[in-house]
N, C-alpha and C positions, 0 to 999 in steps of 0.2 A: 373431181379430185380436189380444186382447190376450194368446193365446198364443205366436204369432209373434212381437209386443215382446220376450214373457219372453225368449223362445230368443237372439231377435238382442242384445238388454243382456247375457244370460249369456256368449254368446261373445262380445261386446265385450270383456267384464270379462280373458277367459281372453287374450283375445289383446293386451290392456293388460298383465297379468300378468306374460305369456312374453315379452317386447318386450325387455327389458331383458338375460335370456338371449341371445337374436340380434342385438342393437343393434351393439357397434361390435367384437366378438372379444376380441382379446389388445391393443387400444390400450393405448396407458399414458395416466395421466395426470397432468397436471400439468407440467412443468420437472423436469429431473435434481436430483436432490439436494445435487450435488456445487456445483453451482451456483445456488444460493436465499443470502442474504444478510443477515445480521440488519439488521434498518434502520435498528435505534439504533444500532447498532456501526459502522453505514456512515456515517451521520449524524454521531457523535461526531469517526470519521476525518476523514470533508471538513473539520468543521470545526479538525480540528488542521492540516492540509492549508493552507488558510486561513489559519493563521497563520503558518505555516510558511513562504508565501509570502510574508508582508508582513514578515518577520523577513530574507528573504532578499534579496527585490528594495528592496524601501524603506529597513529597517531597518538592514541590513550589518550583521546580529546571526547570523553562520554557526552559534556554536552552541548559541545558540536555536536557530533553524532545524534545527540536526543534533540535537539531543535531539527535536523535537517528529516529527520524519521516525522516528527510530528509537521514538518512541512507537506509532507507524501501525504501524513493520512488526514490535514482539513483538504488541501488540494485536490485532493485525486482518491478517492476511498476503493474505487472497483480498481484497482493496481494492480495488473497481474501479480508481482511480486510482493504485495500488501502482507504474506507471510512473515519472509523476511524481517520488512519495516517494522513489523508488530517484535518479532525477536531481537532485532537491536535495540530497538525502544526500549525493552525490557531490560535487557542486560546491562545498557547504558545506566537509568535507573538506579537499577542495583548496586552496581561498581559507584554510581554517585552516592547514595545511600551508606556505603564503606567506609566515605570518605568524610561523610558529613554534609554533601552539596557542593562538598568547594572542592577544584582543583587545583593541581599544583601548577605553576605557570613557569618559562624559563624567561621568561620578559621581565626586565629589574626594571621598574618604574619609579622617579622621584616619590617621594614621601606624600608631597601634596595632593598629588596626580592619585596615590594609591587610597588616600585616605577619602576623597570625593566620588572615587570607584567604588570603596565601600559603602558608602554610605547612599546611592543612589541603587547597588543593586540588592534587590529582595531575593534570596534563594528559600527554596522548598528544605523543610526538615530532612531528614532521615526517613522517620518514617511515613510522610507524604511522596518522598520519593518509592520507598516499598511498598507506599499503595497501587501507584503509579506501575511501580512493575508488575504486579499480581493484575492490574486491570489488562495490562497491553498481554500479560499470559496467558487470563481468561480468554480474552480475544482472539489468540492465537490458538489456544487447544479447542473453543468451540465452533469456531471459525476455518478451521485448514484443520481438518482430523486427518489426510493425508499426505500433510507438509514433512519435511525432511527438520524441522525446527519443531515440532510436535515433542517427540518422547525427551528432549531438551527443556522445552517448558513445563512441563509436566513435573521431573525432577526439582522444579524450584518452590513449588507447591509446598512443598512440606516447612522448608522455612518461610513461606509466605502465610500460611494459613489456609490452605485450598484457594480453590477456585470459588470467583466469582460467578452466579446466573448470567446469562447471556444479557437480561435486560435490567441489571445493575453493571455491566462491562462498559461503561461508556466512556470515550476518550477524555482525557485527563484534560484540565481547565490550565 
């Protein structure tokens, strides 16, 4: 008897063993590589995202907005929400574009103080900023065909001049 134990625990052990040999083949495992995501980087995003939003919708601060968008996309390009950023980008743009590049500010600044702010900041034309939205639209209708910002940038097409090729779409300098 306790030598039929031994025998049956010995090939228990052997067949515990070899398990792991015949268990699943050639599976892979895990998620593709290509797509895993750093989560502080993801994290950091949303939250520029975030504000990006409250700069755009509440704030009528386009470029806030368009600096913190193009934060997202040299940073972090695989963004889940890279849509999005691509559609503020754009509209931000545009509404700069409207205005000339310049915004209106409610901060009275001394004379002096204004005139060396001038004179130190370079802004994008008009129409460098409209190019600038047509690129971040291209991007956004070749890039998310089933983004919820799709048939939104699409409509802007027509005053932009269509769409760019996917490999003229490159982000804005």
């Amino acid at each position: 008897m306790k030598n039929g134990f031994a025998v049956l625990i010995v090939l228990f052990a052997g067949l515990c063993a070899s398990a792991p040999v015949f268990g699943q083949g050639r599976a892979k495992t895990g998620p593709d590589p290509a797509t895993i995501r750093d989560a502080e980087l993801e994290k950091d995003s949303l939250h520029n995202l975030e504000v990006a939003r409250h700069y755009f919708k509440l704030k009528k601060a386009y470029l806030a907005a368009l600096n913190r968008c193009e934060e997202i996309d040299a940073g972090n390009p695989t963004f889940s929400k890279m849509d999005e950023v691509l559609y503020i980008a754009g509209e931000s743009s545009l509404k700069l574009a409207e205005t000339g590049g310049k915004q209106k500010t409610k901060v009275v600044m001394p004379n002096d103080m204004l005139a060396k702010e001038k004179q130190e900041v370079k802004r994008k034309t008009p129409d460098e900023l409209r190019e600038d939205a047509r690129v971040y639209f291209s991007r956004l209708v070749s890039g998310y065909p089933n983004s919820a910002f799709h048939q939104q940038a699409e409509t802007h097409f027509t005053a932009l001049g269509g769409a760019i090729q996917p490999e003229a779409a490159k982000p804005p300098q």
